[in-house]
VOPAGU-2260 file (C-alpha; in pm, 1 decimal, decimal comma):
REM VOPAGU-2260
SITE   aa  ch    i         X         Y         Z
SITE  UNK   A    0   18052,5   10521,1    -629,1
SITE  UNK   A    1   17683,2   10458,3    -433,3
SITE  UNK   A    2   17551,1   10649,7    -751,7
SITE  UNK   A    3   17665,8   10376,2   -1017,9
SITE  UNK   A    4   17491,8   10069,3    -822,5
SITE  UNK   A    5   17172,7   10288,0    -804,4
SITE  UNK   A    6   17178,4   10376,9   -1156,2
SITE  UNK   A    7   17271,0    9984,3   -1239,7
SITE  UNK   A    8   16928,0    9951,7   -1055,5
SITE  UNK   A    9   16734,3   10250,3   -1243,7
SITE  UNK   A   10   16629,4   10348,9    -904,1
SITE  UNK   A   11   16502,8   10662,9   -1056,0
SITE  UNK   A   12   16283,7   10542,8   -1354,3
SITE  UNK   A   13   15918,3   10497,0   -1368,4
SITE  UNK   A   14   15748,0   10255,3   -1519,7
SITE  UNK   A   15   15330,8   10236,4   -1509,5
SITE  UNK   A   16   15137,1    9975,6   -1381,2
SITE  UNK   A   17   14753,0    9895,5   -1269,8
SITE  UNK   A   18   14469,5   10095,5   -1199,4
SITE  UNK   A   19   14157,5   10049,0   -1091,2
SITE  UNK   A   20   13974,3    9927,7   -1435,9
SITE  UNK   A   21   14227,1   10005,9   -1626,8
SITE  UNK   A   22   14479,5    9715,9   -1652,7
SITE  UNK   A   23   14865,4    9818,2   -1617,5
SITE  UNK   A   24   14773,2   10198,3   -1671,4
SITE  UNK   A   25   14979,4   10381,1   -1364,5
SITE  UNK   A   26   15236,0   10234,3   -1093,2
SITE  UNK   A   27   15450,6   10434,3    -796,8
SITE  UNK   A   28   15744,9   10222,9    -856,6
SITE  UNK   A   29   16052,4   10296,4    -913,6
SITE  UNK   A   30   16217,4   10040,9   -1062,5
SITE  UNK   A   31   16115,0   10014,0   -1470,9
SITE  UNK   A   32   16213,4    9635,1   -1528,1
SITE  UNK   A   33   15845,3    9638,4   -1300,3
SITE  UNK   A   34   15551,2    9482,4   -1514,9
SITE  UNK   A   35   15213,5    9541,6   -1419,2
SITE  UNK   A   36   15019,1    9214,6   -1346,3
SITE  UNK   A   37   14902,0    9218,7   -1709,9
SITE  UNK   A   38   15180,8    9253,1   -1896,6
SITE  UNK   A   39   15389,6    8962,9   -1993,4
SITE  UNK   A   40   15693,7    9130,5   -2126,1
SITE  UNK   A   41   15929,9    9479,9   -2182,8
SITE  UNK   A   42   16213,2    9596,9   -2337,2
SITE  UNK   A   43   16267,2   10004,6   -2255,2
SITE  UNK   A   44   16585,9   10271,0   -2298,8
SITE  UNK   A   45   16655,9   10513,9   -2139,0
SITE  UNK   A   46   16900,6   10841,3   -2183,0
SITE  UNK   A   47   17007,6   11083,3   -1860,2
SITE  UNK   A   48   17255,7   11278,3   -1698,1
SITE  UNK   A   49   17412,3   11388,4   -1364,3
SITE  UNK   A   50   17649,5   11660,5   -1255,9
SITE  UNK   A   51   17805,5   11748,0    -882,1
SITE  UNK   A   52   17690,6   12042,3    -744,6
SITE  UNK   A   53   17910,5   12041,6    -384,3
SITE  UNK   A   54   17959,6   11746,4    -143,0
SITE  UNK   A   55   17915,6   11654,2     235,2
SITE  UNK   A   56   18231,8   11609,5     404,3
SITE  UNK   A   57   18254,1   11370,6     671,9
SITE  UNK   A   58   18109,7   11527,4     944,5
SITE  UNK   A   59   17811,3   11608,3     739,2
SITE  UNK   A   60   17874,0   11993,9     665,1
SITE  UNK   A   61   17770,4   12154,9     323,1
SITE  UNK   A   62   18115,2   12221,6     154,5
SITE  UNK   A   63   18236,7   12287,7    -267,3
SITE  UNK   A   64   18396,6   12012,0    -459,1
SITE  UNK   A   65   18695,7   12091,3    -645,8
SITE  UNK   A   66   18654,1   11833,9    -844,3
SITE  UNK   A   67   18419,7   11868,3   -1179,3
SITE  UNK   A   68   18202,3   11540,7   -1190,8
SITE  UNK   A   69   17926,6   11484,4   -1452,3
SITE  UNK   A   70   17832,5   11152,1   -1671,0
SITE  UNK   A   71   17610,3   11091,8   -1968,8
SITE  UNK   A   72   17428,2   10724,5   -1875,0
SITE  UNK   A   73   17221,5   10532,8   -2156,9
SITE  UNK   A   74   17044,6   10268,5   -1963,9
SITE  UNK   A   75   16893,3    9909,8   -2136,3
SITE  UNK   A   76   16660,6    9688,7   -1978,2
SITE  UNK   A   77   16451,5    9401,7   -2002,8
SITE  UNK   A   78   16165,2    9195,5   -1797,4
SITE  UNK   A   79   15969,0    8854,8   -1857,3
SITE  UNK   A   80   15667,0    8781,5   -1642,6
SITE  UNK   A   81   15594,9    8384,3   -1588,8
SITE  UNK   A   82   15303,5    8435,4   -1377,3
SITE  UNK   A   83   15062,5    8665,0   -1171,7
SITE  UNK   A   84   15280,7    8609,4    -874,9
SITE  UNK   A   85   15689,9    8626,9   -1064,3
SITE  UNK   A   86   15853,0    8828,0   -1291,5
SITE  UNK   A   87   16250,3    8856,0   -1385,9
SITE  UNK   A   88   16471,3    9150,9   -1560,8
SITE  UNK   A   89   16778,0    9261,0   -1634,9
SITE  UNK   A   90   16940,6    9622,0   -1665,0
SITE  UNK   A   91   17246,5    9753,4   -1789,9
SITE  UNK   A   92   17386,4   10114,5   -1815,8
SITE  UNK   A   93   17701,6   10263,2   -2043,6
SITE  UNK   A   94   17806,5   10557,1   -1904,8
SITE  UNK   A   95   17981,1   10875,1   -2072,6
SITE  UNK   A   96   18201,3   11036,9   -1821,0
SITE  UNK   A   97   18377,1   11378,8   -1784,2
SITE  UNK   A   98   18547,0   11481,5   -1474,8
SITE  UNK   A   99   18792,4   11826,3   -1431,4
SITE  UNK   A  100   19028,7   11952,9   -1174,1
SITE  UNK   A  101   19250,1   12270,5   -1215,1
SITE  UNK   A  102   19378,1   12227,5   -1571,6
SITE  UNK   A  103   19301,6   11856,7   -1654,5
SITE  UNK   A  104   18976,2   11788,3   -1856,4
SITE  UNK   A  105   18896,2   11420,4   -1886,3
SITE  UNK   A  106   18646,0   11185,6   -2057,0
SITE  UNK   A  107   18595,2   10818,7   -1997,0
SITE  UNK   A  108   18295,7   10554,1   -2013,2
SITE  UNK   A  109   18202,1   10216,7   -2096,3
SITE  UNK   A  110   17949,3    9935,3   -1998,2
SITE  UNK   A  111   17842,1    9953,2   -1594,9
SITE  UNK   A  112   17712,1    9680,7   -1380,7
SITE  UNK   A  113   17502,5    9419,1   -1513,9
SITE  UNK   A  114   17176,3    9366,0   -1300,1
SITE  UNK   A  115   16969,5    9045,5   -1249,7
SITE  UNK   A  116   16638,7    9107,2   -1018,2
SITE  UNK   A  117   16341,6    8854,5    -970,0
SITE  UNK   A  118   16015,5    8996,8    -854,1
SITE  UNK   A  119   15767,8    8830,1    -644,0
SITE  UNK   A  120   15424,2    8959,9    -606,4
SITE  UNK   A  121   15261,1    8686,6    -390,6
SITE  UNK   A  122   14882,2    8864,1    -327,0
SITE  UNK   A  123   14616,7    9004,6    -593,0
SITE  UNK   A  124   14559,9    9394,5    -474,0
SITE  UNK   A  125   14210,1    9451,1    -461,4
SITE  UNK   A  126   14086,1    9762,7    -603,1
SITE  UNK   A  127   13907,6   10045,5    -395,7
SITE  UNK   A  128   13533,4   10014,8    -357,3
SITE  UNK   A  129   13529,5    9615,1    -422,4
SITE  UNK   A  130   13451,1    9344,2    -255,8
SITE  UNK   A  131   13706,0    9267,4       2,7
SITE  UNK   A  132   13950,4    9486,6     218,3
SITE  UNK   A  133   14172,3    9721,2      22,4
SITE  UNK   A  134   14487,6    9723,5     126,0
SITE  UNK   A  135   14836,7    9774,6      46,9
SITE  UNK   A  136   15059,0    9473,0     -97,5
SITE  UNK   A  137   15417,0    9335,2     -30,0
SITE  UNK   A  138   15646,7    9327,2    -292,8
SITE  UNK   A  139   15977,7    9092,7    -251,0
SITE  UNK   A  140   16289,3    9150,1    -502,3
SITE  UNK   A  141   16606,5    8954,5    -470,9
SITE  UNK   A  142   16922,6    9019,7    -751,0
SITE  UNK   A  143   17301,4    8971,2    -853,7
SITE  UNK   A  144   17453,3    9295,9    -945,8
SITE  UNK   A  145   17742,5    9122,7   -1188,9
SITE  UNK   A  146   18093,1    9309,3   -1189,1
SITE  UNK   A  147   18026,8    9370,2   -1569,5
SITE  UNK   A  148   18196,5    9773,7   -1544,7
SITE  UNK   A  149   18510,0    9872,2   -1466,5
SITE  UNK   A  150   18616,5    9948,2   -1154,1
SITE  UNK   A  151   18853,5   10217,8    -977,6
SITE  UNK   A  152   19150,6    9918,9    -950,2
SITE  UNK   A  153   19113,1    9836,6   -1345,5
SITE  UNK   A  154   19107,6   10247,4   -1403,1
SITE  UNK   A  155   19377,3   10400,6   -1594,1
SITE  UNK   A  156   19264,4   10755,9   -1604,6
SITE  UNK   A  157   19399,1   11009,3   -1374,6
SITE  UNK   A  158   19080,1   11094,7   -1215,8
SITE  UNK   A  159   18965,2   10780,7   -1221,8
SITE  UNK   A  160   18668,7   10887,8   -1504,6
SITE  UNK   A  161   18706,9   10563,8   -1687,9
SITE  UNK   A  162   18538,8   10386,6   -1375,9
SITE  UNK   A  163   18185,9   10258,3   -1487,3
SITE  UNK   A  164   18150,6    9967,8   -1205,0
SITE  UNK   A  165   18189,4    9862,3    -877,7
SITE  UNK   A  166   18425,7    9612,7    -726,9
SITE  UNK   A  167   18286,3    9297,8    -659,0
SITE  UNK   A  168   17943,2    9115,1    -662,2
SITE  UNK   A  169   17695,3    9212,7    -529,8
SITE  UNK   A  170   17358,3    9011,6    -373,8
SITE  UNK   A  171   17041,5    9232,6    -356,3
SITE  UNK   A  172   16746,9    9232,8    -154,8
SITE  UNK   A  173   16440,9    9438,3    -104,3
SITE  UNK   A  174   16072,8    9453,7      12,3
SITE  UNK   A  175   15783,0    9727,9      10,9
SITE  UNK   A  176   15425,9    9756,3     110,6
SITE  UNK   A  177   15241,7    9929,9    -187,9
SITE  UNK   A  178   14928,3   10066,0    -242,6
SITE  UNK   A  179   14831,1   10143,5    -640,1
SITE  UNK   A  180   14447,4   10087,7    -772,1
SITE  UNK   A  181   14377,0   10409,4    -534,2
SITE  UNK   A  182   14395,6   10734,4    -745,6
SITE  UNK   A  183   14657,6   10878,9    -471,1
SITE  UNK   A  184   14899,2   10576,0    -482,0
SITE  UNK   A  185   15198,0   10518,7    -268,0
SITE  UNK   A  186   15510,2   10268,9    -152,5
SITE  UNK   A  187   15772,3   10230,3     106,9
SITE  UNK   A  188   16026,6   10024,2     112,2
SITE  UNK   A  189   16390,1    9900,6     178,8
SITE  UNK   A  190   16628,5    9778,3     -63,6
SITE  UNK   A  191   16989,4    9651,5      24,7
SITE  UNK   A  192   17277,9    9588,0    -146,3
SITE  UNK   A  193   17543,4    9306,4       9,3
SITE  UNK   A  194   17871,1    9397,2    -168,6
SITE  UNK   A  195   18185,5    9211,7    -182,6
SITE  UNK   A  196   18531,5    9362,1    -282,1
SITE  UNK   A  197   18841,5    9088,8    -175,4
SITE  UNK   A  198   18799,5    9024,0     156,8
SITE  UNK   A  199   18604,7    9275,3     297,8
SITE  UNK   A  200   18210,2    9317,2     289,9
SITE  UNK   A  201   18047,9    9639,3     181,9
SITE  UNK   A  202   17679,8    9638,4     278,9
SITE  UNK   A  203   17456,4    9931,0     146,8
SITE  UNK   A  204   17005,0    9983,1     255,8
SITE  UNK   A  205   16801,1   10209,6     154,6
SITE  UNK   A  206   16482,3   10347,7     217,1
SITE  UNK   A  207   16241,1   10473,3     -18,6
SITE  UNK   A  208   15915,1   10616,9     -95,8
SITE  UNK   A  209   15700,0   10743,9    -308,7
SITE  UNK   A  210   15367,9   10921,4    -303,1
SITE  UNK   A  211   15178,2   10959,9    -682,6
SITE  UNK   A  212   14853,7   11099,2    -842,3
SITE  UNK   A  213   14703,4   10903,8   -1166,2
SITE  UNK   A  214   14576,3   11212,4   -1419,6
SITE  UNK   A  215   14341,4   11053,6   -1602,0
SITE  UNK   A  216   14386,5   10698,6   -1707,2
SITE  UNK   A  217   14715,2   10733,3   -1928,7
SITE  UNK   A  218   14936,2   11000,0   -1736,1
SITE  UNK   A  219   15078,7   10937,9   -1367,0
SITE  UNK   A  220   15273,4   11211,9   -1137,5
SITE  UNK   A  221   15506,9   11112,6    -890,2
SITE  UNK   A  222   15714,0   11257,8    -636,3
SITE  UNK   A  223   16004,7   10995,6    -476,8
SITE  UNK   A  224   16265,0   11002,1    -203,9
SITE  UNK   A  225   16541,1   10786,6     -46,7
SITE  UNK   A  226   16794,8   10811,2     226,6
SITE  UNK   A  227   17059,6   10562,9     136,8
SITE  UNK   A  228   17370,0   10428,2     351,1
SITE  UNK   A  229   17668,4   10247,2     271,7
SITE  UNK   A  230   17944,6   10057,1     516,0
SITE  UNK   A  231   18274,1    9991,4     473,7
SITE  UNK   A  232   18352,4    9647,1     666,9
SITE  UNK   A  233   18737,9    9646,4     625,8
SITE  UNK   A  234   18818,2    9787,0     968,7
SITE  UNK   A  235   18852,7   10114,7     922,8
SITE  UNK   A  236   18473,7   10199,6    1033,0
SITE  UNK   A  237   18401,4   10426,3     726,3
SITE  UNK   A  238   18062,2   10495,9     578,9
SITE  UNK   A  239   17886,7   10697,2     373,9
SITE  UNK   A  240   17464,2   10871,2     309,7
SITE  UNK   A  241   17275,1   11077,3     115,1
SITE  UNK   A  242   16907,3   11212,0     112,8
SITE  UNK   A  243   16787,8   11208,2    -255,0
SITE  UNK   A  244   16412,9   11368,0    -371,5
SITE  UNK   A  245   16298,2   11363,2    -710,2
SITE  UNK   A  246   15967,0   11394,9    -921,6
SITE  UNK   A  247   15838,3   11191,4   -1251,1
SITE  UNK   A  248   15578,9   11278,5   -1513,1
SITE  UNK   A  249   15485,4   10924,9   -1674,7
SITE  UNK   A  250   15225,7   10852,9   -2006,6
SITE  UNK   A  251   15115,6   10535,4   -2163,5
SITE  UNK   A  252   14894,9   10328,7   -2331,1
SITE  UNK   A  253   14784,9   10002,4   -2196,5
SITE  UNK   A  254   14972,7    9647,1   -2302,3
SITE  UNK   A  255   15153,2    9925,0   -2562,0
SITE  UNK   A  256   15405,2   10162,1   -2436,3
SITE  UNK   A  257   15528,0   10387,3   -2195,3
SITE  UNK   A  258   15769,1   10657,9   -2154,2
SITE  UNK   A  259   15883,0   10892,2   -1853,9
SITE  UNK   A  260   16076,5   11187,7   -1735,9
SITE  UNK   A  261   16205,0   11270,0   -1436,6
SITE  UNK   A  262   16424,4   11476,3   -1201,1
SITE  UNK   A  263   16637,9   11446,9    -877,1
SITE  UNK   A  264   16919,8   11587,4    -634,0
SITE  UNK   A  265   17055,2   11526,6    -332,2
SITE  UNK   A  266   16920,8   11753,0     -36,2
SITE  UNK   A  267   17140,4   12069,7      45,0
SITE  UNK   A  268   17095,4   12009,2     379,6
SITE  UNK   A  269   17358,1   11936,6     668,2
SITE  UNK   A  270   17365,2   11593,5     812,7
SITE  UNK   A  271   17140,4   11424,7     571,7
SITE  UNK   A  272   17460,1   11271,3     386,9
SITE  UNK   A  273   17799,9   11222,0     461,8
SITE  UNK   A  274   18149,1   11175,3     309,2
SITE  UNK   A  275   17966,0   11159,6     -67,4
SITE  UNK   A  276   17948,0   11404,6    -361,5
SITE  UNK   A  277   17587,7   11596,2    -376,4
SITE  UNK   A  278   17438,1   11538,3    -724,7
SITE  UNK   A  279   17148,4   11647,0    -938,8
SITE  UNK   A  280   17022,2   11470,5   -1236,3
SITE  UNK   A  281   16760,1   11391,9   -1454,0
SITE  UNK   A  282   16631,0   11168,5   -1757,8
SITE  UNK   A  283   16407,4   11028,4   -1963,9
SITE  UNK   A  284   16284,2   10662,7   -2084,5
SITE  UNK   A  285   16093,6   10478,1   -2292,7
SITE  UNK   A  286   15951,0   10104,2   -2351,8
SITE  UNK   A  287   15792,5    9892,5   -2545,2
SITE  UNK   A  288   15549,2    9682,7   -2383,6
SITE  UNK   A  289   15315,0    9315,0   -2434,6
């Protein structure tokens, strides 16, 4: 279930943005509803797909999962910049799903989580070798993941693969420091997710970060990671982690287009998740771009 709001959010998507003289050419983010200081406005698509590969139990030891769990997730999304300093977009993904256990094979989907994010970019980053100091910028997001899916209490299938959504709203918030007119750009950040389902809260943070090389003016490598964590506030203590790495390969032309493809799975590694299904997936996008 952690997976879905992160794919609501593209988390693993990357758009291009500034460099140096070459206006919205290459960006370390992670998030493709992003527009580069230039660009006024993007719609992009993207197609991907994920598969379980074992789980951590909740302890934190490597163990199988009887349970076959893969998805097929077309992604939309949108963004509108109204100034230097504020942007706003929207996401949405449909998801294809197929899960298996001893002799049941079953296939579900629909539309997932709607996603509402405003970005604010308060400083101009100053380019390497210019006047003034160069140094890394804060970026501030703030959201409304919308209950648009369905969820595992509307689910009618047997194993539940028919669930597209979370329960509840949920409020998000984030901020990085970021660092992109160098050619070795970088970010790190924290993004939460406050997450309401009846009575009970269900907060979720993550940390991320990325470390990139610009090839040239029009292509952009990327390696990204994240450690996320999720709490269950109903009394019962219960939580859940994983440790996620990934790469991206990203070309585009300036004020035109861009388009992406990446890869990522959960670390095999004891103790850096618990109580969640270990995934790998991978996918690639494309946008058009003013």
């Amino acid at each position: 279930m952690l997976g879905l709001a992160a794919l609501a959010l593209w988390s693993t998507l990357l758009p291009l943005r500034a460099q140096a003289g070459a206006c919205c050419v290459g960006s370390t983010s992670t998030v493709p509803t992003r527009l580069g200081e230039c660009e006024k406005g993007m719609a992009g698509l993207s197609l991907g797909g994920e598969t379980a590969v074992g789980r951590w139990d909740g302890e934190g030891a490597l163990g199988a999962s009887s349970l076959q769990d893969d998805a097929v997730i077309a992604s939309v999304a949108g963004a509108f910049r109204w100034d230097r300093k504020g942007q706003v977009g929207l996401s949405l993904p449909v998801r294809l799903n197929h899960k298996g256990l001893a002799d049941q094979d079953l296939w579900g989907g629909g539309a997932g989580d709607l996603v509402a994010n405003v970005v604010w970019d308060p400083f101009v980053e100053l380019p390497t070798g210019g006047p003034g100091k160069a140094l890394p910028v804060p970026i501030l997001t703030a959201g409304l993941r919308l209950p648009t899916g369905r969820t595992w209490e509307q689910a009618e299938g047997a194993l539940l693969e028919d669930v597209t959504g979370l329960p509840g709203p949920g409020l998000l918030v984030g901020l990085s420091m970021e660092r992109t007119l160098d050619k070795t750009p970088w970010s790190l950040g924290v993004d939460s997710e406050l997450a309401r389902d009846h009575d009970h809260l269900h907060p979720t943070v993550t940390f991320n970060g990325s470390l990139g090389r610009y090839l040239g003016t029009r292509w952009s490598v990327v390696g990204v990671g994240r450690h996320q964590r999720s709490y269950a506030l109903d009394g019962t203590g219960g939580s859940a982690s994983r440790t996620v790495l990934g790469a991206k390969l990203a070309l585009g032309k300036a004020m035109k287009w861009r388009t992406w493809l990446g890869a990522e799975g959960d670390l095999p590694i004891p103790l850096l998740g618990h109580g969640n299904l270990r995934q790998v997936s991978a996918s690639a996008g494309f946008a058009l771009v003013r």
